[in-house]
C-alpha positions as CSV (number, residue, x, y, z in Angstrom):
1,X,94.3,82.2,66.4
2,X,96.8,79.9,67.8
3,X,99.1,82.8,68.4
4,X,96.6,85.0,70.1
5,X,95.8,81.6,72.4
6,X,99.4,81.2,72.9
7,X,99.8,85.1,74.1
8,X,96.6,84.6,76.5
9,X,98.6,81.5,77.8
10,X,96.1,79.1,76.4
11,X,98.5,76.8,74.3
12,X,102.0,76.1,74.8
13,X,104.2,77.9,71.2
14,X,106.8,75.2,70.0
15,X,108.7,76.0,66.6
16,X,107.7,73.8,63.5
17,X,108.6,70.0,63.3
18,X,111.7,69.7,62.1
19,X,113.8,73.2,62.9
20,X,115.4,73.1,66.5
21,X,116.0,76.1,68.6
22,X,119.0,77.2,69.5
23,X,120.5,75.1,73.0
24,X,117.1,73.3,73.2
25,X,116.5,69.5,73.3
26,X,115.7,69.3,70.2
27,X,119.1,70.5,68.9
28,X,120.8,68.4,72.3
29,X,119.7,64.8,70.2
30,X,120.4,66.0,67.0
31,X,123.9,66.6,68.4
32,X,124.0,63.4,70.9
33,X,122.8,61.3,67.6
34,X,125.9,62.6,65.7
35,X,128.3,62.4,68.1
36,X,131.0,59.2,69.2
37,X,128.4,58.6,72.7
38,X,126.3,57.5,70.1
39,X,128.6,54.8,68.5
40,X,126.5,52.0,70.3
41,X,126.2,48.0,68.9
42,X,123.4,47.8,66.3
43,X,121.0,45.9,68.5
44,X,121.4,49.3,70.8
45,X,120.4,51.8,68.2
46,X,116.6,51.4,67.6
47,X,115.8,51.2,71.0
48,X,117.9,54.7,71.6
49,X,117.2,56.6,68.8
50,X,113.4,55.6,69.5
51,X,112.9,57.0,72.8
52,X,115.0,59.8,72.0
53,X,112.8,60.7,69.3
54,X,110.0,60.4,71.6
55,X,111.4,62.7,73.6
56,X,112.4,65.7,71.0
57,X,108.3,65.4,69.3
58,X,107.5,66.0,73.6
59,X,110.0,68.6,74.5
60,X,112.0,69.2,71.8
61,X,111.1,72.6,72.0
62,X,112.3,73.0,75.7
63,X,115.6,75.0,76.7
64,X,118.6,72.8,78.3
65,X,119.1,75.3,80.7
66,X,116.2,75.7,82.1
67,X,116.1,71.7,83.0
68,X,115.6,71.5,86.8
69,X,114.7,69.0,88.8
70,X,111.7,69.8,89.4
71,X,110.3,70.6,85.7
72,X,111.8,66.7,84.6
73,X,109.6,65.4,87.3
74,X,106.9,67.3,86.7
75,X,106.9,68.0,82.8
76,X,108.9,65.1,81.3
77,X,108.4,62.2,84.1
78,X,105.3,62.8,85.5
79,X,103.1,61.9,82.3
80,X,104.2,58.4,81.9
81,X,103.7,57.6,85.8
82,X,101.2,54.8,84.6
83,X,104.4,53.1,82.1
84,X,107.0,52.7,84.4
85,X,108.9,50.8,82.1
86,X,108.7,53.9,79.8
87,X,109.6,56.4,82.7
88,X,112.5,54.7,83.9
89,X,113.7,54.4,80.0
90,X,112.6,58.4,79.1
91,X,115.2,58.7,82.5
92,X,118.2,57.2,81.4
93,X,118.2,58.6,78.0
94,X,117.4,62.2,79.4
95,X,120.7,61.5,81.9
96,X,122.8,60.1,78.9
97,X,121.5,63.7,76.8
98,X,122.6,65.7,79.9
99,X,126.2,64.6,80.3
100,X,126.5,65.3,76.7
101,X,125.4,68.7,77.3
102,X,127.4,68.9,79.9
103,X,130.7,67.5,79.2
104,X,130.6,67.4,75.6
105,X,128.8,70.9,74.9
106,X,129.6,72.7,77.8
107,X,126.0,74.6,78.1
108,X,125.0,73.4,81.6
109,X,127.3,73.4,85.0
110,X,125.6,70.8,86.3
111,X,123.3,67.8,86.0
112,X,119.6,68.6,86.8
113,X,118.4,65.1,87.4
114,X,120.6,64.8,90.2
115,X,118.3,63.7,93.3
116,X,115.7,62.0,90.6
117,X,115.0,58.4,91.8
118,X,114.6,56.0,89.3
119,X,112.1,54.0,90.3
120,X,111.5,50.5,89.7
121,X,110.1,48.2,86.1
122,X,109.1,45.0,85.8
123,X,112.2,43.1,85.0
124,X,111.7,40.4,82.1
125,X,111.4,37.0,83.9
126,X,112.8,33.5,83.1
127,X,110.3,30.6,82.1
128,X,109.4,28.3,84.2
129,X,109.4,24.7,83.4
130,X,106.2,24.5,83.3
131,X,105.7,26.7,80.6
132,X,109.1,25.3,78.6
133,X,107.4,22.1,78.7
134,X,104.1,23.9,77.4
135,X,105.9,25.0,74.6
136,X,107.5,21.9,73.5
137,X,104.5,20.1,73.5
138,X,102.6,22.5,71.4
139,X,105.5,22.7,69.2
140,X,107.3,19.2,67.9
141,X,110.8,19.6,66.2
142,X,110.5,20.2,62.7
143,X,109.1,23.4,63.1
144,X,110.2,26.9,63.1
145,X,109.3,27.6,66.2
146,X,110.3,24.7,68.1
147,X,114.0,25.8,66.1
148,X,113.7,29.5,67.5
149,X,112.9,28.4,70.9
150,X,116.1,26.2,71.0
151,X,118.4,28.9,69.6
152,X,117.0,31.2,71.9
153,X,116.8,28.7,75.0
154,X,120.1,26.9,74.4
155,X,122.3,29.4,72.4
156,X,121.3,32.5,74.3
157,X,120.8,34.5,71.6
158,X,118.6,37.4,72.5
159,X,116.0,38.3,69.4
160,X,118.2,40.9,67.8
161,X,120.8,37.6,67.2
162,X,118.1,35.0,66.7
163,X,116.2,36.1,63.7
164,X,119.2,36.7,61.4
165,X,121.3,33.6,62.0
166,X,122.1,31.5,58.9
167,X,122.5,27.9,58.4
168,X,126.4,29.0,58.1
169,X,126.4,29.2,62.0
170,X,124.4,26.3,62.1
171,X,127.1,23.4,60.3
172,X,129.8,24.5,62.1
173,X,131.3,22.8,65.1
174,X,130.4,25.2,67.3
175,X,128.0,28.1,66.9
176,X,129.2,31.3,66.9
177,X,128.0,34.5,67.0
178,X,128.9,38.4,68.4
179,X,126.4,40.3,70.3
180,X,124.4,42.8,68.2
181,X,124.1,44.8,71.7
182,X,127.4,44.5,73.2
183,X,130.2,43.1,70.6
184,X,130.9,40.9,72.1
185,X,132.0,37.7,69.9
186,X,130.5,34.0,71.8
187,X,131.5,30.7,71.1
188,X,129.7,27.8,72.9
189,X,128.7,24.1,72.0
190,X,125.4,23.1,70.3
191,X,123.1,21.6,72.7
192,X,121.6,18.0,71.5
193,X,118.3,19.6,71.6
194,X,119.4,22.3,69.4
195,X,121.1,19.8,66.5
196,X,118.1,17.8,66.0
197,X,115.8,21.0,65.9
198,X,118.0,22.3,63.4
199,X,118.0,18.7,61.5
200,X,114.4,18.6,61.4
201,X,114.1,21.7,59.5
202,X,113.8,22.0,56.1
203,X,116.6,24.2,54.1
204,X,114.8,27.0,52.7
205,X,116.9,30.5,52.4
206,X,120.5,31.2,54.1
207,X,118.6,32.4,57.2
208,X,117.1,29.8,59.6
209,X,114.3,31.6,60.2
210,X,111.8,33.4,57.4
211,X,108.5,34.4,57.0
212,X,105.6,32.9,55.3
213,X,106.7,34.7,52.0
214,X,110.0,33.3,52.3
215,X,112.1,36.4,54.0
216,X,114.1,37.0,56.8
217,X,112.0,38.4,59.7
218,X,112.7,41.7,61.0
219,X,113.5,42.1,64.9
220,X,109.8,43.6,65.3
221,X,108.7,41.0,62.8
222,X,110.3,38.2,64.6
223,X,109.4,39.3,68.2
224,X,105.5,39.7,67.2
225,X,105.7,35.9,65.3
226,X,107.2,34.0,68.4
227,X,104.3,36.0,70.9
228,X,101.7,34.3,68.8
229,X,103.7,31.0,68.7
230,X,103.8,31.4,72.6
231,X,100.3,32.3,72.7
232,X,99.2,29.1,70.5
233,X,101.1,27.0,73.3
234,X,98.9,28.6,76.4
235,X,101.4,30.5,78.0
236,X,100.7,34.3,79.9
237,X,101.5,37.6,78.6
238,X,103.8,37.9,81.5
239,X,106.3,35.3,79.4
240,X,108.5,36.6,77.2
241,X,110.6,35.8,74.3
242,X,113.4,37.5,75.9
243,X,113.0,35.3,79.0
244,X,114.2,31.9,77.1
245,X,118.2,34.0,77.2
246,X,117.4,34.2,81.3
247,X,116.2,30.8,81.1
248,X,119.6,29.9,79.6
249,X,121.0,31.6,82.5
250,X,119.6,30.4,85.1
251,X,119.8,26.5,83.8
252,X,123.5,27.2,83.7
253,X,123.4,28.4,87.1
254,X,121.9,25.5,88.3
255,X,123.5,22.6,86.7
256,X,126.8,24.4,88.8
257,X,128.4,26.5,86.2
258,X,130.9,29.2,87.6
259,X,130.2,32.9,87.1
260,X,132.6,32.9,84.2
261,X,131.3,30.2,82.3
262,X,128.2,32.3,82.8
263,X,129.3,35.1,81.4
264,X,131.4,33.5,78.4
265,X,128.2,31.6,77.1
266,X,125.8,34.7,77.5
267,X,127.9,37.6,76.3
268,X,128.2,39.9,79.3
269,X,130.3,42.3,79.7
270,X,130.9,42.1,83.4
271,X,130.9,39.6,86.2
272,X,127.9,41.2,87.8
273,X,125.4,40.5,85.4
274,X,126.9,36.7,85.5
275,X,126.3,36.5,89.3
276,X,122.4,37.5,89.1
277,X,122.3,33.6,87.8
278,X,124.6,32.3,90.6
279,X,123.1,34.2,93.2
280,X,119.7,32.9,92.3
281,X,120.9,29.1,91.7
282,X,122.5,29.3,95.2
283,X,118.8,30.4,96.8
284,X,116.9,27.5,94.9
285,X,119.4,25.4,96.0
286,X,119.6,26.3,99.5
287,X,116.0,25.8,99.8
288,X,115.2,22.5,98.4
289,X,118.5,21.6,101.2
290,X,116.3,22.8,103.7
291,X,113.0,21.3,102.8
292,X,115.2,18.0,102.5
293,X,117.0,18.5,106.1
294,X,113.4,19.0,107.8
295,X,112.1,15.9,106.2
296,X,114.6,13.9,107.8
297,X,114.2,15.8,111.1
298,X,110.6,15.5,110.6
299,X,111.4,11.1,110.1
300,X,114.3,10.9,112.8
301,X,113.7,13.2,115.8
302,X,112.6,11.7,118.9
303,X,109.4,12.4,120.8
304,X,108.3,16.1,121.3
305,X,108.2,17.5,124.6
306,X,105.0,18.0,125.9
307,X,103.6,21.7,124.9
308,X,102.9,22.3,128.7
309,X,106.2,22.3,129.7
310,X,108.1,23.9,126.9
311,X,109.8,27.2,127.9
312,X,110.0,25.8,131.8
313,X,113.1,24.2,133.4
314,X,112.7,20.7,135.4
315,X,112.8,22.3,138.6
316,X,110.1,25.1,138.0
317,X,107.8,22.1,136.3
318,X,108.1,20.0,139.8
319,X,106.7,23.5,141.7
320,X,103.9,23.8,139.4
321,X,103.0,19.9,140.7
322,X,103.8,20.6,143.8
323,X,101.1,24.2,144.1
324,X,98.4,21.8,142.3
325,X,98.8,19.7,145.5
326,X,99.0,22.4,148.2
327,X,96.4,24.4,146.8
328,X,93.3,22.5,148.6
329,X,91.0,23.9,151.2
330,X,91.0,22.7,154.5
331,X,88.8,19.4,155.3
332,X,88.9,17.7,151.4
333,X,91.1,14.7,151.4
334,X,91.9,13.0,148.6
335,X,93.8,10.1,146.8
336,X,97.0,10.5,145.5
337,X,99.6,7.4,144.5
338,X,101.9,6.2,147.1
339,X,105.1,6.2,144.9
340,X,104.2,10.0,144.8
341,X,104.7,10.5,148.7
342,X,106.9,7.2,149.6
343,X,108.8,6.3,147.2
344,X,108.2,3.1,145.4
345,X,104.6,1.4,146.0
346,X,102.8,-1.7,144.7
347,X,99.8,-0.4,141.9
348,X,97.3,-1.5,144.3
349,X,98.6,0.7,146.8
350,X,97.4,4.3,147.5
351,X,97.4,6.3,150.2
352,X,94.3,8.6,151.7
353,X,95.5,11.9,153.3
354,X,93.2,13.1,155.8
355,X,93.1,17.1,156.5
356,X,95.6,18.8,158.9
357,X,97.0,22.0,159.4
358,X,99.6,22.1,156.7
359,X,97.2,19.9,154.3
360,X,96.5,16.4,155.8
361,X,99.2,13.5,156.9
362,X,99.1,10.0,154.8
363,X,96.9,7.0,155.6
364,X,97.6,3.6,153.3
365,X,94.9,1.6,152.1
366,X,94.4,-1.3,149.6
């Protein structure tokens, strides 16, 4: 029945699970995943081989060549319009497939994403003090969590290099430890926080961390244990584990570290992804300077002009007197000050104007 449906055009025939057609995307991963593009750190590989899994159960069954623009939007991109964060991933591992194919495997001429944009996800956020100080109070040193938010806070250790580390790291003079996602290899100090976290703790296995049943956690393990430890302290969904290695960051940044210190304590690979912290620093500083300089504008400027006359020069502000005078219908008279007319005058003298043709001549009275 399902091939009769399929012949009427009601289902869509893909080959069994497991067997991939000949220059499909199926048989494009299974090639990509055996390849040297695919000699990645070991924090990388899950998070590859997981999407790209994703994508051969979807359209395994799809030809290479017949990848056009249009049909990645449409067929591949289009269905995860409500997870951006997925799209933009399912994007740049379709690209990464694509150069294979075409550079590696020579069965496409060009790149049929070309002209795709990539669109934009919600990049993981650093905590705010607020909710650092949250956590700390909910939890004291001495416990495990207060010992994996100091790793991750003052070592930078993303979660991949938190939930293995061993009490090896721990005793020596420095902590040490090489990027699961990069390779890179990082030496930096051990905050004072960080030692008497680490003090507090009691010795159990050779890894800091372990679960209740007295076991290193797994990365998933470890990510899902630290959300319910940040839930416990009252902090949003929106704050991540993750966000304690951009906190690092941007306290760095802030306390005036250079772009390479930056990017020797965090691992990076390239002076760009060190500057995101300086850049930032530089714009929090710049506006507390501001907020400071009109303060003290604010407590030392002089009298403000009057609203009336901002915007006109002295000379146009003596005209507008002088129409208020001059604009007075024939036979009023009125009062004005002598010193206005003659020069200097005593206060108790004024003088009446009486009318005339060009608006009255000056009487004084007392």
């Amino acid at each position: 029945m399902a091939y009769a449906a399929a012949i009427a055009g009601g289902v869509e025939v893909r080959p069994p699970l497991g067997v991939d057609a000949a220059r499909s995307i199926g048989a494009l991963i299974t090639s990509y995943l055996s390849s040297e593009g695919f000699m990645l750190g070991q924090g990388s590989k899950p998070g590859y081989r997981s999407r790209m899994d994703q994508i051969k159960r979807d359209h395994g069954h799809r030809a290479v060549s017949g990848l056009t623009k249009e049909r990645i939007e449409e067929k591949i991109l289009r269905p995860l319009s409500n997870r951006p964060g997925a799209k933009l991933d399912t994007l740049k591992k379709l690209r990464i497939l694509i150069r294979h194919a075409k550079d590696d495997l020579k069965w496409i001429a060009s790149d049929p994403s070309d002209g795709i944009k990539r669109g934009k996800s919600k990049e993981i956020r650093a905590w705010t003090d607020a909710e650092m100080k949250a956590f700390e109070d909910r939890w004291a040193f001495g416990t495990k969590q207060r010992a994996a938010y100091e790793l991750m806070l003052h070592v930078g250790t993303a979660r991949v290099d938190t939930h293995l580390t061993t009490w090896v790291q721990a005793d020596a003079d420095d902590f040490e430890y090489t990027r699961r996602k990069t390779g890179v290899p990082v030496v930096i100090d051990k905050a004072q926080s960080l030692r008497l976290a680490l003090a507090a703790l009691t010795r159990r296995h050779v890894c800091i961390l372990i679960t209740e049943w007295g076991k290193p956690f797994t990365v998933d393990g470890f990510s899902g244990w630290m959300r319910h430890a940040m839930t416990e302290a009252g902090l949003p969904l929106d704050c991540r584990p993750h966000g304690l290695r951009k906190t690092f960051g941007r306290l760095l940044a802030d306390a005036g570290c250079t772009t390479h210190e930056i990017m020797a304590a965090l691992g990076h690979l390239t002076l760009a992804e060190a500057e995101r912290y300086t850049r930032e620093a530089d714009r929090r500083r710049g506006g507390r300077r501001a907020i400071v300089k009109l303060e003290d504008h604010k407590a030392n400027r002089s009298s403000q002009t009057s609203s009336e006359s901002l915007g006109k020069s002295r000379n146009n502000v003596v005209k507008s007197k002088a129409k208020e005078v001059h604009w007075r219908s024939l036979g009023d008279s009125w009062v004005v000050p002598a010193a206005s007319l003659c020069g200097a005058a005593t206060p108790s003298t004024s003088h009446r104007c009486s009318p005339g043709i060009y608006g009255g001549y000056p009487e004084a009275r007392s």
